[in-house]
Backbone atoms as SQL, in Angstrom:
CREATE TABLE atoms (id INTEGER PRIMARY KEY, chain TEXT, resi INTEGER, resn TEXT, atom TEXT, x REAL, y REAL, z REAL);
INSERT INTO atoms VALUES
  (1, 'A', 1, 'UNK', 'N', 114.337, 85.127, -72.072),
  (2, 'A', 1, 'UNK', 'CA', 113.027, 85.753, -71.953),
  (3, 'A', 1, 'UNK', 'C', 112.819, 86.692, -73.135),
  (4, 'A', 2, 'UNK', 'N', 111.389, 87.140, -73.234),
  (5, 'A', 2, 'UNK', 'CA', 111.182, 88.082, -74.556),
  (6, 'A', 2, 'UNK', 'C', 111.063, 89.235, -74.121),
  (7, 'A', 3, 'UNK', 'N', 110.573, 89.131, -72.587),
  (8, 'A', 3, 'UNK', 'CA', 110.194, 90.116, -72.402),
  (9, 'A', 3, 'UNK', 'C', 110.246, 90.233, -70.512),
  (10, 'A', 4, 'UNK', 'N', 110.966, 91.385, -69.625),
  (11, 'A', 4, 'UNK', 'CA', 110.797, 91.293, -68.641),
  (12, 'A', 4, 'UNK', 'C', 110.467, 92.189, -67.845),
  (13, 'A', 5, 'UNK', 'N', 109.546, 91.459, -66.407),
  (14, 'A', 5, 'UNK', 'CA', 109.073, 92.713, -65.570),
  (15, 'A', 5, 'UNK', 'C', 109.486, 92.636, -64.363),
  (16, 'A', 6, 'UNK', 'N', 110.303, 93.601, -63.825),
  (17, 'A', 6, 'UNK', 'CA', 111.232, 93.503, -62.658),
  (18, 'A', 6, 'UNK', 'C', 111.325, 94.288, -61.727),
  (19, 'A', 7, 'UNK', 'N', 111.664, 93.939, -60.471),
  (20, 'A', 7, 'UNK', 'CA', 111.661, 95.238, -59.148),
  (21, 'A', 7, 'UNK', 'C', 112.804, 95.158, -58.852),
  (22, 'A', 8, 'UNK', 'N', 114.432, 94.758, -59.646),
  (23, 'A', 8, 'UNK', 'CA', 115.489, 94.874, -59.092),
  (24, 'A', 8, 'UNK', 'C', 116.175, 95.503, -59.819),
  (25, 'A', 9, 'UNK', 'N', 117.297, 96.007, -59.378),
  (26, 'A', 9, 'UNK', 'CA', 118.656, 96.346, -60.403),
  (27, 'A', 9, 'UNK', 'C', 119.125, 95.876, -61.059),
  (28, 'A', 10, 'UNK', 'N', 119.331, 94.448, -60.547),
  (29, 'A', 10, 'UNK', 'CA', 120.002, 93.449, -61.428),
  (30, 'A', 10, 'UNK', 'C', 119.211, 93.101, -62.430),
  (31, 'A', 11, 'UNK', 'N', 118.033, 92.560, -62.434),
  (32, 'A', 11, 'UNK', 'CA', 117.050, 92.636, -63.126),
  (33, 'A', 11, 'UNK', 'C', 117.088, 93.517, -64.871),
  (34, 'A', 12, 'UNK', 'N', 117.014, 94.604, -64.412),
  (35, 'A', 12, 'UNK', 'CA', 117.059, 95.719, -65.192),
  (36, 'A', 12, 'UNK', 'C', 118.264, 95.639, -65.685),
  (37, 'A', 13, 'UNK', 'N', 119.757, 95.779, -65.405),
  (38, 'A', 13, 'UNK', 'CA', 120.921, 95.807, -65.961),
  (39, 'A', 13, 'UNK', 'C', 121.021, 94.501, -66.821),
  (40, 'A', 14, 'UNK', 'N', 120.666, 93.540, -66.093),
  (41, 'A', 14, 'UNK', 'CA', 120.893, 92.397, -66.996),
  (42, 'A', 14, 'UNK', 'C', 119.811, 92.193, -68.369),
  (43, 'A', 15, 'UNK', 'N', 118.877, 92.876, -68.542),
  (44, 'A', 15, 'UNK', 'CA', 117.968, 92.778, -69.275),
  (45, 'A', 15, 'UNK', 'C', 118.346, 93.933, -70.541),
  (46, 'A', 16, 'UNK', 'N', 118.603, 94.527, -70.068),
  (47, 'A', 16, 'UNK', 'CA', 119.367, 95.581, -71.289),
  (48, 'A', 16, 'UNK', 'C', 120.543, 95.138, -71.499),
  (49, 'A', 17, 'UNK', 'N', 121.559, 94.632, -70.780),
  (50, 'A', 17, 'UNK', 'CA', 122.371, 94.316, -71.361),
  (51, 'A', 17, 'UNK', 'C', 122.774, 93.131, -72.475),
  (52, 'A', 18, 'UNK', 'N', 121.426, 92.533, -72.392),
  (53, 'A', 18, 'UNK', 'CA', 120.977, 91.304, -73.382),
  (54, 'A', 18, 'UNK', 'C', 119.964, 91.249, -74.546),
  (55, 'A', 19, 'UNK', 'N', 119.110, 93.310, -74.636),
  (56, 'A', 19, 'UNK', 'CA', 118.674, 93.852, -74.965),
  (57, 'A', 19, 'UNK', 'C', 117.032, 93.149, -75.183),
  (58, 'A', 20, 'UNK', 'N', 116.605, 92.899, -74.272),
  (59, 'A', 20, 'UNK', 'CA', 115.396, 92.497, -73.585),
  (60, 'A', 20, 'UNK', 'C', 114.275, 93.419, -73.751),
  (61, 'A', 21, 'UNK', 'N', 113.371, 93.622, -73.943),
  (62, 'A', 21, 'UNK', 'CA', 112.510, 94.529, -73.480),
  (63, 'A', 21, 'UNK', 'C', 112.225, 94.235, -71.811),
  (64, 'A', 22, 'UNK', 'N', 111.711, 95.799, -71.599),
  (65, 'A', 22, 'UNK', 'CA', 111.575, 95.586, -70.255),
  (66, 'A', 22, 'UNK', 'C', 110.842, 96.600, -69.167),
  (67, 'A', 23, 'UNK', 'N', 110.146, 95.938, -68.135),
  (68, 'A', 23, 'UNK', 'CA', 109.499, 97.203, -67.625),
  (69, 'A', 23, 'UNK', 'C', 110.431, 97.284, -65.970),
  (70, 'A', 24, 'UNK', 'N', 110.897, 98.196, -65.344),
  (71, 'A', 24, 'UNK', 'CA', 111.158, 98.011, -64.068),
  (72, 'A', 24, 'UNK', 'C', 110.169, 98.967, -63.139),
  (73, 'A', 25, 'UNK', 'N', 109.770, 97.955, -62.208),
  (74, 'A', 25, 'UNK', 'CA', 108.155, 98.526, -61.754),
  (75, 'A', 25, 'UNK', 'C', 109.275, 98.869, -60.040),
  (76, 'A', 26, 'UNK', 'N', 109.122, 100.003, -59.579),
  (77, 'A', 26, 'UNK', 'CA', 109.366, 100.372, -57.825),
  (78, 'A', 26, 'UNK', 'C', 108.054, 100.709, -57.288),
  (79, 'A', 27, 'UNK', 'N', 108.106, 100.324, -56.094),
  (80, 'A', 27, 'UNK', 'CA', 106.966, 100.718, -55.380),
  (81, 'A', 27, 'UNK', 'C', 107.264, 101.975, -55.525),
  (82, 'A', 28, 'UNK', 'N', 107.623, 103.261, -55.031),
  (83, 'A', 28, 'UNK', 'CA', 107.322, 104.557, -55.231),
  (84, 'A', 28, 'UNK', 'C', 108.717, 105.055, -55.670),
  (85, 'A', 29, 'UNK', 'N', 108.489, 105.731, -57.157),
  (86, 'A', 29, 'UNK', 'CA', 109.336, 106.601, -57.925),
  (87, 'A', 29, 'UNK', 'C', 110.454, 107.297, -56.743),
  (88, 'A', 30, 'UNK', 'N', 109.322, 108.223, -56.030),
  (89, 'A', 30, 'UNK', 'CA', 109.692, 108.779, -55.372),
  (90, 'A', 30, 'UNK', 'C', 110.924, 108.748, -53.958),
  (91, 'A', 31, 'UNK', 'N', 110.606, 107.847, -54.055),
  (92, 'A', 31, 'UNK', 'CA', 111.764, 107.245, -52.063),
  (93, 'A', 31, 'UNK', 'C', 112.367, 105.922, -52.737),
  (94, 'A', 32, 'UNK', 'N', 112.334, 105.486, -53.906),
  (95, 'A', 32, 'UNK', 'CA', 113.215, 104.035, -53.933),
  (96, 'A', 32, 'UNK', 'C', 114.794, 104.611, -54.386),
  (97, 'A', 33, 'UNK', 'N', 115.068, 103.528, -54.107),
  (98, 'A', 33, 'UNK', 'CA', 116.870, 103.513, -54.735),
  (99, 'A', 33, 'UNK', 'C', 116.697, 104.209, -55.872),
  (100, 'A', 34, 'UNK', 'N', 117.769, 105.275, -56.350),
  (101, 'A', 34, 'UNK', 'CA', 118.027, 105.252, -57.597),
  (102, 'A', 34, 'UNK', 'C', 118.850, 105.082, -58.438),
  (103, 'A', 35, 'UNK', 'N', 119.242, 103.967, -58.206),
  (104, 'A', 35, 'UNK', 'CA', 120.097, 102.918, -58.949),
  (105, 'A', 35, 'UNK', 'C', 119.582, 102.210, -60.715),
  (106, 'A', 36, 'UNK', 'N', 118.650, 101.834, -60.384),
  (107, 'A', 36, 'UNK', 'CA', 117.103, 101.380, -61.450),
  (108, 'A', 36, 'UNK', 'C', 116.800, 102.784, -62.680),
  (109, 'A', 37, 'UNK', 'N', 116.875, 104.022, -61.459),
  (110, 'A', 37, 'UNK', 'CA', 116.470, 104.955, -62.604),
  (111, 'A', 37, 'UNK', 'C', 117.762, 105.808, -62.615),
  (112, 'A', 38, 'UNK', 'N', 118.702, 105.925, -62.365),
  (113, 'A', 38, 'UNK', 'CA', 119.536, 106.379, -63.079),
  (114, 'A', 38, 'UNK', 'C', 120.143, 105.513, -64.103),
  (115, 'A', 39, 'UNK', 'N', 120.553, 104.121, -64.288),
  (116, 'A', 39, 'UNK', 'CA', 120.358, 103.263, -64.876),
  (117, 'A', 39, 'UNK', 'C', 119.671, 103.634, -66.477),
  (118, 'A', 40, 'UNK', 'N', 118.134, 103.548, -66.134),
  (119, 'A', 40, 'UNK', 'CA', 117.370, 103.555, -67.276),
  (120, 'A', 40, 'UNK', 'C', 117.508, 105.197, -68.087),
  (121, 'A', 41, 'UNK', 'N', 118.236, 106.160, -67.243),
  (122, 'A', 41, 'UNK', 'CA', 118.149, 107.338, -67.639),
  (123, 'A', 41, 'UNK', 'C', 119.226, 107.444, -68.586),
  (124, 'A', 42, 'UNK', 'N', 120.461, 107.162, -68.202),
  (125, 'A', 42, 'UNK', 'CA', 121.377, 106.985, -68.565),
  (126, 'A', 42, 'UNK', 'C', 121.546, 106.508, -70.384),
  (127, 'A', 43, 'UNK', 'N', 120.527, 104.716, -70.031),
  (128, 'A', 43, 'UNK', 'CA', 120.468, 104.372, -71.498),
  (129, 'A', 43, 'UNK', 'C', 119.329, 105.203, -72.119),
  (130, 'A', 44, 'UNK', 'N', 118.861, 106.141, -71.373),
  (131, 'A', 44, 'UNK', 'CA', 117.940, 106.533, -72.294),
  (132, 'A', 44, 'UNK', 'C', 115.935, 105.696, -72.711),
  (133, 'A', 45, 'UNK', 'N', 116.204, 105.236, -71.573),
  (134, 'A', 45, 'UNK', 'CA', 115.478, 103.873, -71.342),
  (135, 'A', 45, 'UNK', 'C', 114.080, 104.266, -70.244),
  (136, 'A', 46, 'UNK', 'N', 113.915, 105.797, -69.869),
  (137, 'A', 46, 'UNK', 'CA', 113.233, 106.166, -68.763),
  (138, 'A', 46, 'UNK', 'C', 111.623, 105.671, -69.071),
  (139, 'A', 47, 'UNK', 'N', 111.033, 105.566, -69.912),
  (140, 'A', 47, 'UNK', 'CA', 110.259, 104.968, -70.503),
  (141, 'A', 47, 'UNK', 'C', 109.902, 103.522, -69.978),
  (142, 'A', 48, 'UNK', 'N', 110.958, 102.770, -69.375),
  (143, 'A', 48, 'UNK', 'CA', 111.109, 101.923, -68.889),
  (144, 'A', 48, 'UNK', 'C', 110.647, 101.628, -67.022),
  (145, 'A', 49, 'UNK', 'N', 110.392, 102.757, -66.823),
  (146, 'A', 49, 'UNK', 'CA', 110.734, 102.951, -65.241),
  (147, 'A', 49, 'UNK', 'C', 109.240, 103.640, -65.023),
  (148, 'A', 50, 'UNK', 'N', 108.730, 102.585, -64.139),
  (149, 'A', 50, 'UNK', 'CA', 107.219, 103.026, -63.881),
  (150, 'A', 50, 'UNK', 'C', 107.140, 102.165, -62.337),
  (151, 'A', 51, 'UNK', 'N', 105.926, 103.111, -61.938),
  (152, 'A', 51, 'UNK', 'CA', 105.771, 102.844, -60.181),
  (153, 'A', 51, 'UNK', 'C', 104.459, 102.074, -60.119),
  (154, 'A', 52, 'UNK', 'N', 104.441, 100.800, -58.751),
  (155, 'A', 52, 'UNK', 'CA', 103.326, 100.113, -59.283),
  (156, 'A', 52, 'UNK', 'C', 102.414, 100.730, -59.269),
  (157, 'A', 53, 'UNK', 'N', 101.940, 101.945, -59.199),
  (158, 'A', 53, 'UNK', 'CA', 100.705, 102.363, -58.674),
  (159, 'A', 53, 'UNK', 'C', 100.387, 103.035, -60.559),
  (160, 'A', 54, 'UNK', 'N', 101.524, 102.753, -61.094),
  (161, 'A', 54, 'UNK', 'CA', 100.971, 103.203, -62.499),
  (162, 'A', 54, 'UNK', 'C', 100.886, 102.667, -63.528),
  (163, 'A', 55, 'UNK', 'N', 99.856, 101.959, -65.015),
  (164, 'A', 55, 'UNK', 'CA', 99.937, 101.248, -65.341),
  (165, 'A', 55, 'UNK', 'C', 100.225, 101.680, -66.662),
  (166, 'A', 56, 'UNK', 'N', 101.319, 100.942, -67.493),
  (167, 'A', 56, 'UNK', 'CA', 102.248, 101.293, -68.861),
  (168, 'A', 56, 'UNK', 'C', 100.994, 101.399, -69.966),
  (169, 'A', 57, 'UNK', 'N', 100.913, 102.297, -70.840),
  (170, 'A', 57, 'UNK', 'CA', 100.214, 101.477, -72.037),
  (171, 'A', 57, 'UNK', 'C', 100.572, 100.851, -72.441),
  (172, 'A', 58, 'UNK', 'N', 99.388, 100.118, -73.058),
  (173, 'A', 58, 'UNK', 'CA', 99.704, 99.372, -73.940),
  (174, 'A', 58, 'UNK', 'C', 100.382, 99.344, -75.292),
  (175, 'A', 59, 'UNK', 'N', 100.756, 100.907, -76.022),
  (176, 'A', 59, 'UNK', 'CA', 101.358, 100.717, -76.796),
  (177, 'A', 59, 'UNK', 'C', 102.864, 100.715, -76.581),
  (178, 'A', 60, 'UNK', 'N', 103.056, 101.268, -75.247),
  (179, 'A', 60, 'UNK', 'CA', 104.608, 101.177, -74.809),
  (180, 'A', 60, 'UNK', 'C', 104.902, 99.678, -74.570),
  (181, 'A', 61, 'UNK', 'N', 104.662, 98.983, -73.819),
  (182, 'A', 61, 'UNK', 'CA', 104.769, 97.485, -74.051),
  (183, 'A', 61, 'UNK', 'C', 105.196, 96.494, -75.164),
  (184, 'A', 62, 'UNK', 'N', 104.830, 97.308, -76.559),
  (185, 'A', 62, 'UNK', 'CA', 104.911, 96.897, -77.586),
  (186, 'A', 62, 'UNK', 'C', 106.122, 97.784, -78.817),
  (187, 'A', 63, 'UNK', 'N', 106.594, 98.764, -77.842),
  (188, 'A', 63, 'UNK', 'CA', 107.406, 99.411, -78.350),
  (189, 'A', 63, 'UNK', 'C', 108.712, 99.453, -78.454),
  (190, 'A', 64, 'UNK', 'N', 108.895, 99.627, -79.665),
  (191, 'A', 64, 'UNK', 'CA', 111.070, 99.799, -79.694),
  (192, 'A', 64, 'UNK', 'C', 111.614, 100.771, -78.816),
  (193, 'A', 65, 'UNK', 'N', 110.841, 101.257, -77.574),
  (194, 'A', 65, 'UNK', 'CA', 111.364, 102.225, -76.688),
  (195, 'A', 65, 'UNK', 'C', 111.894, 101.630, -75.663),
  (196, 'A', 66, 'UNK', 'N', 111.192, 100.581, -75.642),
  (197, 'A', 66, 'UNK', 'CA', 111.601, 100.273, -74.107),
  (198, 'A', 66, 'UNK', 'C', 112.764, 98.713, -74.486),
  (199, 'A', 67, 'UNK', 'N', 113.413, 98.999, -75.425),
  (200, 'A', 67, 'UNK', 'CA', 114.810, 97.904, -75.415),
  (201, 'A', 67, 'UNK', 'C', 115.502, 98.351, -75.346),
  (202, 'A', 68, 'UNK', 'N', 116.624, 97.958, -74.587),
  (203, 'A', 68, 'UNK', 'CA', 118.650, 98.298, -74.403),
  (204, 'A', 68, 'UNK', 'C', 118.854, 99.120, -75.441),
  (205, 'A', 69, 'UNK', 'N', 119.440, 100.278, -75.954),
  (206, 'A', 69, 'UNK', 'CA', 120.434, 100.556, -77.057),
  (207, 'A', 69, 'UNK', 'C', 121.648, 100.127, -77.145),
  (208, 'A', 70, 'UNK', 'N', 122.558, 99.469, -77.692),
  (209, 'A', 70, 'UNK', 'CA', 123.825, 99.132, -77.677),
  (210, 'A', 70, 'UNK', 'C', 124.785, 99.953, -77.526),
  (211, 'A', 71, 'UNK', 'N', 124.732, 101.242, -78.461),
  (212, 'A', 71, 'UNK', 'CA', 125.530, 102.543, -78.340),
  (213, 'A', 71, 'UNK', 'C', 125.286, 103.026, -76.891),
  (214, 'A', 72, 'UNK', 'N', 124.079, 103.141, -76.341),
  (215, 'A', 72, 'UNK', 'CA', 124.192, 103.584, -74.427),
  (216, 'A', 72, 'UNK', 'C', 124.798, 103.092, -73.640),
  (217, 'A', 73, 'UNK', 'N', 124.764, 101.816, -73.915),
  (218, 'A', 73, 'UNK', 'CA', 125.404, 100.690, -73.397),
  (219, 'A', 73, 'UNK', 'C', 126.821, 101.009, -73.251),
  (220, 'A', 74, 'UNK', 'N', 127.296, 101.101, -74.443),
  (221, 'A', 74, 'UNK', 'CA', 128.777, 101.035, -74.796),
  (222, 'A', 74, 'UNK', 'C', 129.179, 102.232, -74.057),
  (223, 'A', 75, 'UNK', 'N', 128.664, 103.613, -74.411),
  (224, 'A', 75, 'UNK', 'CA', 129.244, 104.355, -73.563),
  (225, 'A', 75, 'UNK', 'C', 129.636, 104.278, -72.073),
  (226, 'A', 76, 'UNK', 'N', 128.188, 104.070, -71.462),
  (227, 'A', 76, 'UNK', 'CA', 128.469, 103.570, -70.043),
  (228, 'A', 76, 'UNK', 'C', 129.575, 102.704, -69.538),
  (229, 'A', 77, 'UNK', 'N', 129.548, 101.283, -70.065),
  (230, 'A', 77, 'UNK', 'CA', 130.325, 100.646, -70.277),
  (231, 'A', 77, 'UNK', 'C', 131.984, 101.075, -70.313),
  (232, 'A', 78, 'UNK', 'N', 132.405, 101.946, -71.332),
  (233, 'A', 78, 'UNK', 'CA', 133.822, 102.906, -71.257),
  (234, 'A', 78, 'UNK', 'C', 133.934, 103.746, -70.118),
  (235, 'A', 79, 'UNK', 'N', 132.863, 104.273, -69.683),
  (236, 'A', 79, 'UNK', 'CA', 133.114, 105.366, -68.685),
  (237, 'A', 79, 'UNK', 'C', 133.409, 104.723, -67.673),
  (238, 'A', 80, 'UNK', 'N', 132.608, 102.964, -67.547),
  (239, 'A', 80, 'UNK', 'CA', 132.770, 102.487, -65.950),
  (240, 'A', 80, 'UNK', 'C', 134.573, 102.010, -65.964),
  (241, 'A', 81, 'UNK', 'N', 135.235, 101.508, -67.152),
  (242, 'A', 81, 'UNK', 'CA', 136.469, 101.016, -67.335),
  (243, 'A', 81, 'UNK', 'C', 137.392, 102.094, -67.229),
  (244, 'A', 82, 'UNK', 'N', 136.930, 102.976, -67.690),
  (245, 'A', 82, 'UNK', 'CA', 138.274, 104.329, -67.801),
  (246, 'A', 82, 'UNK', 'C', 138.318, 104.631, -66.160),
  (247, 'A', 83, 'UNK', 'N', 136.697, 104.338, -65.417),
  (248, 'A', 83, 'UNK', 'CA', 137.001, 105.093, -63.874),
  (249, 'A', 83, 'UNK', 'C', 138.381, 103.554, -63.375),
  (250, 'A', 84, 'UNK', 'N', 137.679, 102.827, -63.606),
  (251, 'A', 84, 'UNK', 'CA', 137.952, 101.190, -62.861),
  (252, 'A', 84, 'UNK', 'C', 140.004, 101.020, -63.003),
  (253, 'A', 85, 'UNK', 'N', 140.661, 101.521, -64.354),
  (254, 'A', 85, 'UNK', 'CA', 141.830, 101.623, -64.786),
  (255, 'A', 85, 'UNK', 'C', 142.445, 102.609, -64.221),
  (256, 'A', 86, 'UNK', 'N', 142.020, 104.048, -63.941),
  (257, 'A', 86, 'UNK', 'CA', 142.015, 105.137, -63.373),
  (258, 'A', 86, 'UNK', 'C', 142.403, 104.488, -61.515),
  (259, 'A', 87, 'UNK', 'N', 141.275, 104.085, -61.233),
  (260, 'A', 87, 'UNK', 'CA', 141.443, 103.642, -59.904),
  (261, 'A', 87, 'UNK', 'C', 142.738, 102.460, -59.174),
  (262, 'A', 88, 'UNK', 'N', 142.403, 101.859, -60.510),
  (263, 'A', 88, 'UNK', 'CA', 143.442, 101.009, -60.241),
  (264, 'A', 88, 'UNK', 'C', 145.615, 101.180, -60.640),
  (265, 'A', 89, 'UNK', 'N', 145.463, 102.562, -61.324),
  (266, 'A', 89, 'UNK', 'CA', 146.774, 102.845, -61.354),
  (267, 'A', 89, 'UNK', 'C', 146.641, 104.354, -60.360),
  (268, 'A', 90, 'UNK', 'N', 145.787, 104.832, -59.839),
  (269, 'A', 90, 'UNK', 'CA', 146.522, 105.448, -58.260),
  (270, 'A', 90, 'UNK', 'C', 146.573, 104.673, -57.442),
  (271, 'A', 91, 'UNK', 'N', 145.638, 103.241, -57.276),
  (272, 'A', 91, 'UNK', 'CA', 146.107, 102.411, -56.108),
  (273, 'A', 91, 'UNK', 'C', 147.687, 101.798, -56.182),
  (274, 'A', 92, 'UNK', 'N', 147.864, 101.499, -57.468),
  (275, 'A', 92, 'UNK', 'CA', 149.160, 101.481, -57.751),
  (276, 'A', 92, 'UNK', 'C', 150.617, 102.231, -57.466),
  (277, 'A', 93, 'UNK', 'N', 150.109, 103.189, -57.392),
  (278, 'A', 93, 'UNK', 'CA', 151.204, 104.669, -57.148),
  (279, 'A', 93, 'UNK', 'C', 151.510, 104.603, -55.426);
């Protein structure tokens, strides 16, 4: 895809992680999971994260804001392995 518009997590993770543009639309900011927007916060990506009741401009749509960074990525990415290695040598012990 060139470009995607999504109401899931997976959605969203997989779309940055393939560095997609992308919009992830929740019914309300407010009371949904925040999985989606910690996610997009994280990469730096909040720009990305809009509620249907609100509609993106048009110049954001068209912008280098709303794609994956690789460097966000990567960090996240280390932090989830260092917990995952971590976890897995006290289960070890």
């Amino acid at each position: 895809a060139s470009f995607v518009v999504t109401t899931s997590f997976h959605g969203t993770a997989f779309s940055s992680i393939f560095h997609i543009p992308l919009l992830s639309v929740v019914e309300d900011a407010d009371t949904e999971d925040g999985r989606i927007q910690t996610l997009l916060t994280a990469l730096k990506q909040k720009a990305s994260f809009i509620s249907c009741n609100t509609l993106p401009e048009k110049e954001l749509i068209c912008s280098s804001l709303i794609i994956g960074k690789e460097k966000n990525i990567d960090v996240i990415r280390e932090h989830s392995m260092s917990l995952l290695v971590k976890a897995l040598q006290q289960a070890g012990n």
